[in-house]
Structure formats: C-alpha cells, structure tokens
mmCIF file of the N, C-alpha and C atoms, coordinates in Angstrom:
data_MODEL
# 
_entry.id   MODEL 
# 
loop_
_atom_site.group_PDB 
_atom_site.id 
_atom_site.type_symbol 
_atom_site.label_atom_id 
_atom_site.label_alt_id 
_atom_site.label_comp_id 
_atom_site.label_asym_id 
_atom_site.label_entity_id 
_atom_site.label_seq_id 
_atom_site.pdbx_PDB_ins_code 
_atom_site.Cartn_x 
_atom_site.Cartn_y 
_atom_site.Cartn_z 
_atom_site.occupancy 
_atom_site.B_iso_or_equiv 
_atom_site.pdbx_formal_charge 
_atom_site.auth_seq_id 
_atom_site.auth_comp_id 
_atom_site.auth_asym_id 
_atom_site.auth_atom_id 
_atom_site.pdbx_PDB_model_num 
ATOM 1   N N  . UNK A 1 1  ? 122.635 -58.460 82.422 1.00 0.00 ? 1  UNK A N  1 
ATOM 2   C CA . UNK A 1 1  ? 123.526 -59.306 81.672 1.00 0.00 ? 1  UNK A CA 1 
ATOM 3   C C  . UNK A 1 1  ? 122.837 -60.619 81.297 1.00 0.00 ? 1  UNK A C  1 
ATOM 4   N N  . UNK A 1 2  ? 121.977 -61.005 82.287 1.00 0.00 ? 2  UNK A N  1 
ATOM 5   C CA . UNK A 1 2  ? 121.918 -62.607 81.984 1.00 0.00 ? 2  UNK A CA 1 
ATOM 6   C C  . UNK A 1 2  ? 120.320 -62.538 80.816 1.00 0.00 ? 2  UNK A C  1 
ATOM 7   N N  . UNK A 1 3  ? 119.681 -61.132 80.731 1.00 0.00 ? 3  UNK A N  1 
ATOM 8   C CA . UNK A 1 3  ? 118.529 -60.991 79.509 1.00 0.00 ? 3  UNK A CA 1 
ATOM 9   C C  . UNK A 1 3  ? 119.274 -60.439 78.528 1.00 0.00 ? 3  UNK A C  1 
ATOM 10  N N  . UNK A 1 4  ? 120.517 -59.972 78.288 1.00 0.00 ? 4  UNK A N  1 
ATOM 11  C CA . UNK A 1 4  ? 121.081 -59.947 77.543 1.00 0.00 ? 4  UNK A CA 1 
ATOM 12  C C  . UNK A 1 4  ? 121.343 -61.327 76.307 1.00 0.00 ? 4  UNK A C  1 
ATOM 13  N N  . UNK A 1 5  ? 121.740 -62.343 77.106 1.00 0.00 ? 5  UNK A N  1 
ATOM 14  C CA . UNK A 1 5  ? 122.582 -63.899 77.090 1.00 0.00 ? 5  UNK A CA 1 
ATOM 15  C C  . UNK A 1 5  ? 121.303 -64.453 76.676 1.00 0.00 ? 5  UNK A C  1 
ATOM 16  N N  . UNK A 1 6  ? 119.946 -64.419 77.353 1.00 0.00 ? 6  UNK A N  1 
ATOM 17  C CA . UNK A 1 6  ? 118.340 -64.459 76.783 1.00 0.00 ? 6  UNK A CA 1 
ATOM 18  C C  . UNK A 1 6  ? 118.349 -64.305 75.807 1.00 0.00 ? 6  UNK A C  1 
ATOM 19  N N  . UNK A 1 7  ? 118.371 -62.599 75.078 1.00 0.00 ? 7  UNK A N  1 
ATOM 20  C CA . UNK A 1 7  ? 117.947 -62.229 73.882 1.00 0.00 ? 7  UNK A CA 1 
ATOM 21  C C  . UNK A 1 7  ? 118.919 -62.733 72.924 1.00 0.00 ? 7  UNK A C  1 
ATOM 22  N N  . UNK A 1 8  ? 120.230 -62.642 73.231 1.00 0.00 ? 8  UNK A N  1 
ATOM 23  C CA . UNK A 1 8  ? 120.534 -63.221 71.968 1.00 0.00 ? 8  UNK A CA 1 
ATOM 24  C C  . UNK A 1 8  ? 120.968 -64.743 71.512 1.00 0.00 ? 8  UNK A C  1 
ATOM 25  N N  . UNK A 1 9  ? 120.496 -66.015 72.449 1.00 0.00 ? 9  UNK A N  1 
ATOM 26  C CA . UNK A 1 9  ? 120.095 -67.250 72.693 1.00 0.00 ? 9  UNK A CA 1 
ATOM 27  C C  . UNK A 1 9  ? 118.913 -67.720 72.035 1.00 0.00 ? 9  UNK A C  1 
ATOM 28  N N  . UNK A 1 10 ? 117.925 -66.397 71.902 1.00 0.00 ? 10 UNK A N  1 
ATOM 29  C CA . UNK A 1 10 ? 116.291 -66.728 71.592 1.00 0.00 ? 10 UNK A CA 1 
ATOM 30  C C  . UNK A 1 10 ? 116.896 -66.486 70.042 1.00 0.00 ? 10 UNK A C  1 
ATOM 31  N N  . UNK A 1 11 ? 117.573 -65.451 69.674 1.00 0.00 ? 11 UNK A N  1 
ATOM 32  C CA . UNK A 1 11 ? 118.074 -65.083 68.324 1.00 0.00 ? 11 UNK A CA 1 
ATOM 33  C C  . UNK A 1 11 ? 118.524 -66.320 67.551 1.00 0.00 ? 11 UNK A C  1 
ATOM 34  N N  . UNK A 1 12 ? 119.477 -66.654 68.270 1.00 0.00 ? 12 UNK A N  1 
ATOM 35  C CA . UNK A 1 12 ? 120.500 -68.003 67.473 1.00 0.00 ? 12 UNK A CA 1 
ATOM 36  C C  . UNK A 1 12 ? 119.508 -69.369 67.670 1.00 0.00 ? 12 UNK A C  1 
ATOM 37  N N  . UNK A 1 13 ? 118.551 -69.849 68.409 1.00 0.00 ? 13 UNK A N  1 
ATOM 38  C CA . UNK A 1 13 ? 117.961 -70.765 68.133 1.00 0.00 ? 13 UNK A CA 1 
ATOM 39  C C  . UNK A 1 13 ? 116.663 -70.247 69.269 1.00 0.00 ? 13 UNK A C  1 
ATOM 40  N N  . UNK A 1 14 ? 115.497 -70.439 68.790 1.00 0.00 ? 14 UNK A N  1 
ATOM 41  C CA . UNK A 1 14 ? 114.277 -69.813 69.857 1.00 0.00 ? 14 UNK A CA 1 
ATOM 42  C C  . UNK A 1 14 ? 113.446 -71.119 70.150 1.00 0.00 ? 14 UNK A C  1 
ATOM 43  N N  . UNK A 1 15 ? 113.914 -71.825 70.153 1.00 0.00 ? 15 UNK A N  1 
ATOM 44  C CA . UNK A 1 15 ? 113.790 -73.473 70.889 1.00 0.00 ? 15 UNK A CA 1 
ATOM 45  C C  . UNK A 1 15 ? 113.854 -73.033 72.614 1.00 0.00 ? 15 UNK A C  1 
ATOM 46  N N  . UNK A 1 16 ? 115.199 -72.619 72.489 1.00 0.00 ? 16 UNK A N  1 
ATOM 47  C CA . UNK A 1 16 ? 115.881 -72.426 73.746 1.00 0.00 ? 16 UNK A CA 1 
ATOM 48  C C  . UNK A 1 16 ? 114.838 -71.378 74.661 1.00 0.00 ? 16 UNK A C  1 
ATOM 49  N N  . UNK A 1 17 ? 114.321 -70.810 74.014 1.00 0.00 ? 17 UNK A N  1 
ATOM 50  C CA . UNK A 1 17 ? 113.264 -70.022 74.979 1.00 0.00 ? 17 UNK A CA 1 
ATOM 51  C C  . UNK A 1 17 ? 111.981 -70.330 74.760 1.00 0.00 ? 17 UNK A C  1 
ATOM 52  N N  . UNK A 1 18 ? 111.132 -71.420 75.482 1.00 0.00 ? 18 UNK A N  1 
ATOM 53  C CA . UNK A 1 18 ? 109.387 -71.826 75.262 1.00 0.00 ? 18 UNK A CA 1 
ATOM 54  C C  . UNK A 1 18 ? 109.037 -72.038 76.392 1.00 0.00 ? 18 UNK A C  1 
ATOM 55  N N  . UNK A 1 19 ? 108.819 -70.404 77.109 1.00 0.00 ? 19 UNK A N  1 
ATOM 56  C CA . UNK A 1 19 ? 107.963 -70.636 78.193 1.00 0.00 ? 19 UNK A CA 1 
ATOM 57  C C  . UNK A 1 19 ? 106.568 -70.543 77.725 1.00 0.00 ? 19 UNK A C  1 
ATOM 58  N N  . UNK A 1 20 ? 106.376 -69.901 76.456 1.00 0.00 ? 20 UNK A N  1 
ATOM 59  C CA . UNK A 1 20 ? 104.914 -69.537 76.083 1.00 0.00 ? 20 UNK A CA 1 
ATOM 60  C C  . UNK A 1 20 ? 104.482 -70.740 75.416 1.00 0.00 ? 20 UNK A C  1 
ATOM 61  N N  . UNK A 1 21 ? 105.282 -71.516 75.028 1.00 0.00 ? 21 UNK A N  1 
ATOM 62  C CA . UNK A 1 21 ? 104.846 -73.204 74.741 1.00 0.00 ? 21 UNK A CA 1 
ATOM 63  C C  . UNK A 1 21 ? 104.009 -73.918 75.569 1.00 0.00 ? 21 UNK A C  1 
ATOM 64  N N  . UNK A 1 22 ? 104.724 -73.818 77.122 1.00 0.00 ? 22 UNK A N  1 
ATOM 65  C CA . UNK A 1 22 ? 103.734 -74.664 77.842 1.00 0.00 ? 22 UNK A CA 1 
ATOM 66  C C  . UNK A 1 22 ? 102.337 -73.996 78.111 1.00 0.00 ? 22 UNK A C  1 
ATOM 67  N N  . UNK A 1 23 ? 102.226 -72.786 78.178 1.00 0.00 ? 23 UNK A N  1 
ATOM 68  C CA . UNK A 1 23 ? 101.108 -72.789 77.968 1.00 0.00 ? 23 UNK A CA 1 
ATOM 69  C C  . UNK A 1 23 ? 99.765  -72.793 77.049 1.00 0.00 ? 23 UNK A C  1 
ATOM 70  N N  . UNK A 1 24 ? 100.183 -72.747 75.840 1.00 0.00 ? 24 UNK A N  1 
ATOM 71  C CA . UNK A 1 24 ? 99.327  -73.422 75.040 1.00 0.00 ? 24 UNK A CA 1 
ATOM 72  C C  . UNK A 1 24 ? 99.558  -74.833 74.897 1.00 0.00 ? 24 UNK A C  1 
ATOM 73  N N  . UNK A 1 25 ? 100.203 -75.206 75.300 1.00 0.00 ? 25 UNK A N  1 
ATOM 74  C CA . UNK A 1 25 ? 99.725  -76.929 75.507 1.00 0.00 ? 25 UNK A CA 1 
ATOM 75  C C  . UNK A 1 25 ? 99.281  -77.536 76.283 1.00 0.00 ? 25 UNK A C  1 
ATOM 76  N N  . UNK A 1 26 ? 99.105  -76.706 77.770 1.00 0.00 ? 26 UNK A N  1 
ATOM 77  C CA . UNK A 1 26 ? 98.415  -76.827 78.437 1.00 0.00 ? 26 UNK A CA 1 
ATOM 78  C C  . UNK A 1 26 ? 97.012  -76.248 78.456 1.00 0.00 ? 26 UNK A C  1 
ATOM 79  N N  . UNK A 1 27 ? 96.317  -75.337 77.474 1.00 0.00 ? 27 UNK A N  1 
ATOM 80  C CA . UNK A 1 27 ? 95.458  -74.755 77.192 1.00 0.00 ? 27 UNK A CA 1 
ATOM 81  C C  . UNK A 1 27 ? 94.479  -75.723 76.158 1.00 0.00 ? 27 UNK A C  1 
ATOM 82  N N  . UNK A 1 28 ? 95.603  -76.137 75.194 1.00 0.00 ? 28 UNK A N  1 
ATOM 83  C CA . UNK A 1 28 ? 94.852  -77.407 74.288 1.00 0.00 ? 28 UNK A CA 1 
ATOM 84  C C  . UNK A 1 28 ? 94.309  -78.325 74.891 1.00 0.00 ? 28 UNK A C  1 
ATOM 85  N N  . UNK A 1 29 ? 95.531  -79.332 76.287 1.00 0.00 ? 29 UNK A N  1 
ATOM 86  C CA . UNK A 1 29 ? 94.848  -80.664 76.494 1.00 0.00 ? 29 UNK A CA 1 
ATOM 87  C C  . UNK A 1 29 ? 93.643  -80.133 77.932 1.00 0.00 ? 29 UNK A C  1 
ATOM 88  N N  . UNK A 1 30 ? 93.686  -78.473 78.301 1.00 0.00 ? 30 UNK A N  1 
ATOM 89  C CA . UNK A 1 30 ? 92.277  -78.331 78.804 1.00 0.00 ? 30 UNK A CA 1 
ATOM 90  C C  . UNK A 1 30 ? 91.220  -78.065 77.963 1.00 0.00 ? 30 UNK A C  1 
ATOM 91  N N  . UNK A 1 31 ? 90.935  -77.827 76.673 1.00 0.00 ? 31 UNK A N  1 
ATOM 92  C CA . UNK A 1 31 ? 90.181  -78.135 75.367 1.00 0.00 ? 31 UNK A CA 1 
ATOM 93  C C  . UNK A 1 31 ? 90.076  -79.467 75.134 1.00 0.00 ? 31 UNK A C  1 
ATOM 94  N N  . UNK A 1 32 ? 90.805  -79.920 74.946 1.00 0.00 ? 32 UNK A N  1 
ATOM 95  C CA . UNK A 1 32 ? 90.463  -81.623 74.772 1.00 0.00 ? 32 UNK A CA 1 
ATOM 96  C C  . UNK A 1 32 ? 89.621  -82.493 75.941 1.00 0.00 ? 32 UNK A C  1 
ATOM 97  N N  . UNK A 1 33 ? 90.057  -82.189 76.982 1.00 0.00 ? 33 UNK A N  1 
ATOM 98  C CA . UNK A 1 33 ? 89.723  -82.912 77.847 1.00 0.00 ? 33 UNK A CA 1 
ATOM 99  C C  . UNK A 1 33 ? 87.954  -81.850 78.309 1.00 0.00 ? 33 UNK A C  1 
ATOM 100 N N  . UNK A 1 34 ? 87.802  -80.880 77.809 1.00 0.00 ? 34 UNK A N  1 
ATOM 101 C CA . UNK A 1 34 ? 86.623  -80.211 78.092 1.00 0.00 ? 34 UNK A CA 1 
ATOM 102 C C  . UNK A 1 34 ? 85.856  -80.918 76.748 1.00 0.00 ? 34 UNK A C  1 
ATOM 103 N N  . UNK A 1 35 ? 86.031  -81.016 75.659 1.00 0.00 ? 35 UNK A N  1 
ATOM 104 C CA . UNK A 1 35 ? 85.308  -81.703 75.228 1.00 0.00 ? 35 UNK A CA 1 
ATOM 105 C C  . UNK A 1 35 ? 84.911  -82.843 75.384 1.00 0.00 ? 35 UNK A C  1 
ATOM 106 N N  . UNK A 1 36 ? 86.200  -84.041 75.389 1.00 0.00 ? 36 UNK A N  1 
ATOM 107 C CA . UNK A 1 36 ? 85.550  -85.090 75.929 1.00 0.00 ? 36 UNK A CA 1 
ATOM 108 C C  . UNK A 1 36 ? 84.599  -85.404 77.236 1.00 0.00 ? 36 UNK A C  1 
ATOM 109 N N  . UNK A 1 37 ? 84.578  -84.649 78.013 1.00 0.00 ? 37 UNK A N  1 
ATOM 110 C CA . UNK A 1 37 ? 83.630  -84.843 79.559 1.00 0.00 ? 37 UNK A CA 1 
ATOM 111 C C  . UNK A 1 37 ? 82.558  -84.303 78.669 1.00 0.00 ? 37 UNK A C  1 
ATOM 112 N N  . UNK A 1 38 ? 82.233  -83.292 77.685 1.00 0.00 ? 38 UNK A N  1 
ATOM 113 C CA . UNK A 1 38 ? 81.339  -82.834 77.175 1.00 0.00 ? 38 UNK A CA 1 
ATOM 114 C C  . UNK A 1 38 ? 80.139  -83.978 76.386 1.00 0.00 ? 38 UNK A C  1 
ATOM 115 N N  . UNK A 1 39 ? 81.490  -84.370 75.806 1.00 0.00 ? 39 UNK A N  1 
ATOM 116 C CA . UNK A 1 39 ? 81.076  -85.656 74.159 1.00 0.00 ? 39 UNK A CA 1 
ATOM 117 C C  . UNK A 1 39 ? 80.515  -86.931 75.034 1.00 0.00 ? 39 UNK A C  1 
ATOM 118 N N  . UNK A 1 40 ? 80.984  -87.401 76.566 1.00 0.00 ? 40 UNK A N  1 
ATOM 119 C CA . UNK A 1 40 ? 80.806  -88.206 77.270 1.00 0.00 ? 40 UNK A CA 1 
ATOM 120 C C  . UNK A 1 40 ? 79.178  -87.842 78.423 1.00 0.00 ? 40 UNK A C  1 
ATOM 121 N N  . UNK A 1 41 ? 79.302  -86.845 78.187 1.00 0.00 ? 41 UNK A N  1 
ATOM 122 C CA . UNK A 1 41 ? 77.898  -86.647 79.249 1.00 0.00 ? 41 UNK A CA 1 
ATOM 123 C C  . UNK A 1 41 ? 76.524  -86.280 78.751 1.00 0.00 ? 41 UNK A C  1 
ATOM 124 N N  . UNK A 1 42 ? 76.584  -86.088 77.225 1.00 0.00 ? 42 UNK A N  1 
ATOM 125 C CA . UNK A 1 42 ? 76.230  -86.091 76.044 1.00 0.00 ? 42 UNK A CA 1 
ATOM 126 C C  . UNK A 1 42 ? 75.134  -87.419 75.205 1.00 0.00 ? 42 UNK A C  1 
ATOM 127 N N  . UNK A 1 43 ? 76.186  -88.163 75.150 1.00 0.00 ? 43 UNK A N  1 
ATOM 128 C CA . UNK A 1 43 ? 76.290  -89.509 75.483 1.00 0.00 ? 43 UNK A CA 1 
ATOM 129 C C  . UNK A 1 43 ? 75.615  -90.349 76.198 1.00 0.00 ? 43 UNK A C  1 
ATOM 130 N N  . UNK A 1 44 ? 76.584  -90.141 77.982 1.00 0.00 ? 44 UNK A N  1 
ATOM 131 C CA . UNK A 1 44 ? 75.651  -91.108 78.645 1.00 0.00 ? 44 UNK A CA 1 
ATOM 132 C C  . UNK A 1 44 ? 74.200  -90.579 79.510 1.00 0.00 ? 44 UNK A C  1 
ATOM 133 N N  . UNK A 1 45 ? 74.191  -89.046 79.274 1.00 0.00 ? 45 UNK A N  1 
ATOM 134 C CA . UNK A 1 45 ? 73.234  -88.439 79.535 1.00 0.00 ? 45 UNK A CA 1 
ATOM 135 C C  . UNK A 1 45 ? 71.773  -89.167 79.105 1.00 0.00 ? 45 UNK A C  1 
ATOM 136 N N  . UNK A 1 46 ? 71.873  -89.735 77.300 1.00 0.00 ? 46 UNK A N  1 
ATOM 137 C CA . UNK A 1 46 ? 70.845  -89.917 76.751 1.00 0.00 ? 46 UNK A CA 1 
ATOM 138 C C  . UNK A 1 46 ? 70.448  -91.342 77.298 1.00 0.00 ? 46 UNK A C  1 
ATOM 139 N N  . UNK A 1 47 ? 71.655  -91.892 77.437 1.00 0.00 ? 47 UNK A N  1 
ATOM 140 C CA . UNK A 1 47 ? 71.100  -93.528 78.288 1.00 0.00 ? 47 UNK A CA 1 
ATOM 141 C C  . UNK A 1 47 ? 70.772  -93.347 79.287 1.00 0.00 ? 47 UNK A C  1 
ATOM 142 N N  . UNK A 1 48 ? 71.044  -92.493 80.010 1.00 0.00 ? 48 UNK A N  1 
ATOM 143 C CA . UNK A 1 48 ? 70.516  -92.229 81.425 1.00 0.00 ? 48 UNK A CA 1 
ATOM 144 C C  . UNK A 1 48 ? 68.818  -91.397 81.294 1.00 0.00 ? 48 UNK A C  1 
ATOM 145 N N  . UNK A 1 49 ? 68.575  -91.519 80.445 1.00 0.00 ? 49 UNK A N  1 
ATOM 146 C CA . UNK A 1 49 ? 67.101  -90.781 80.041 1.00 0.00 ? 49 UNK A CA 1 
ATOM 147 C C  . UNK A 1 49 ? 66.229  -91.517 79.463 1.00 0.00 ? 49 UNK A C  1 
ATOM 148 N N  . UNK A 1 50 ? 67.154  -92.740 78.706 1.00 0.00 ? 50 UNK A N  1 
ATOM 149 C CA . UNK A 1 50 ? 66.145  -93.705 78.262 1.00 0.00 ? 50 UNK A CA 1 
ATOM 150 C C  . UNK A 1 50 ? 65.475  -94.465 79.331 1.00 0.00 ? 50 UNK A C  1 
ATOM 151 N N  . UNK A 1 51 ? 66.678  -94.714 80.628 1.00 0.00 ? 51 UNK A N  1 
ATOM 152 C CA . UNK A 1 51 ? 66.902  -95.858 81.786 1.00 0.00 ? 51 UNK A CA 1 
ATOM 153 C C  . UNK A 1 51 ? 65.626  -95.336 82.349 1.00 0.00 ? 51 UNK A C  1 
ATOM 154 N N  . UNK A 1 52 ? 65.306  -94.254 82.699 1.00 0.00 ? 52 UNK A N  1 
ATOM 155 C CA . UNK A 1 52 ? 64.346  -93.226 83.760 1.00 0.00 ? 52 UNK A CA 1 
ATOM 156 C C  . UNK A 1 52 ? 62.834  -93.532 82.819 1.00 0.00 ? 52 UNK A C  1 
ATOM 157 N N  . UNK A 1 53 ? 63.118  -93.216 81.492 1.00 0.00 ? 53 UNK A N  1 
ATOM 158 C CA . UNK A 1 53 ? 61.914  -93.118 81.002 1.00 0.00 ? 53 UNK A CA 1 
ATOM 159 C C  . UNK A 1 53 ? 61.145  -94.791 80.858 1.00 0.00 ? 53 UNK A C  1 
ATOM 160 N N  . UNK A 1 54 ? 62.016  -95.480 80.716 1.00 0.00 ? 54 UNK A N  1 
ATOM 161 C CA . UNK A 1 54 ? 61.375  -96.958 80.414 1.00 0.00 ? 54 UNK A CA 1 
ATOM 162 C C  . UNK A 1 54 ? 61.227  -97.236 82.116 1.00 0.00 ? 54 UNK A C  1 
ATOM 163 N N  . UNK A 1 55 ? 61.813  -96.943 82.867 1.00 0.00 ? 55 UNK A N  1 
ATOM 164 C CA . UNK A 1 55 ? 61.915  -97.341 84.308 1.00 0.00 ? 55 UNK A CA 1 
ATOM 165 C C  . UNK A 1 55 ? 59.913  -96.816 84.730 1.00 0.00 ? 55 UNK A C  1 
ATOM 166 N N  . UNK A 1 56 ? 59.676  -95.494 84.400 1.00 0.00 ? 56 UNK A N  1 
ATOM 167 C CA . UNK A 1 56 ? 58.745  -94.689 84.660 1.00 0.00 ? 56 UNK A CA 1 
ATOM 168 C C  . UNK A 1 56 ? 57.091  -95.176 83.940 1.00 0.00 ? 56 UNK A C  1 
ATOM 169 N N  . UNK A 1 57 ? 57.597  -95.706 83.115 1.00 0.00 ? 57 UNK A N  1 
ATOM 170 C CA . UNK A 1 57 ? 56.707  -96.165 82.164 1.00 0.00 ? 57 UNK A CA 1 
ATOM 171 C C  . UNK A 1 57 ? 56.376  -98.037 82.783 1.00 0.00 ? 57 UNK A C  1 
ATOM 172 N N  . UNK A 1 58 ? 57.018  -98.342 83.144 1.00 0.00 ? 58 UNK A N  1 
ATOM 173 C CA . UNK A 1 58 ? 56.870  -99.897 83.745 1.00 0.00 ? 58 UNK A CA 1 
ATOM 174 C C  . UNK A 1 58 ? 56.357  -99.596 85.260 1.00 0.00 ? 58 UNK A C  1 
ATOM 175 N N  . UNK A 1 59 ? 55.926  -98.421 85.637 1.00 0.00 ? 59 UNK A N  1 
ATOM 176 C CA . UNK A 1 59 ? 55.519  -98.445 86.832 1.00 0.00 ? 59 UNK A CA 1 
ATOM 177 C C  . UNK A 1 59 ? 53.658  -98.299 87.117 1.00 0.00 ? 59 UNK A C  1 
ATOM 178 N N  . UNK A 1 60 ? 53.344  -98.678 88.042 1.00 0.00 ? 60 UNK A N  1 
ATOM 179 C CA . UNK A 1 60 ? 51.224  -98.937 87.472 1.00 0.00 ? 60 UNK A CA 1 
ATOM 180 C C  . UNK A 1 60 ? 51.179  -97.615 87.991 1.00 0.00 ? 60 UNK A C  1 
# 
C-alpha cells in the first residue's frame, strides 16, 4: 500500500521522490572538491620545486 501512495505521489509531482538527487550531488561536490586538491597540488607542487631547486643550487 504505502509503494502504491509512492508511485502515484512520484506521478502527481516527482519532487516528492529525490532519493537519486542526493546522490549526484554528492557525486558532483566529490568532483569538485577532487579537482580542486588536484588544481591546488598542481600549483603548490611547482613552488615547492622551485623552493628545493634554488635551495640546492645555493649550497657549495
């Protein structure tokens, strides 16, 4: 009875049923946030390579 009251709830407005919502929005902001640690280590990776190389180079 009560997937009955489901199906035809999802019919008259399918707002009312978004369990599959949260998970693509939780799938996106783990895409987002995988890029940015990406775009960020990327980044400070290369300053951290300059730091080593000028560090290496000032040494006798």
């Amino acid at each position: 009875m009560v997937q009955l009251a489901a199906r035809l709830l999802s019919r008259i407005d399918p707002r009312l049923t978004s369990r599959g919502a949260t998970a693509v929005e939780y799938a996106l902001i783990l895409i987002m946030i995988a890029f940015v640690i990406i775009g960020g280590v990327t980044l400070f990776g290369q300053s951290v390579l300059h730091l080593f190389e000028d560090s290496t180079a000032k040494m006798p």
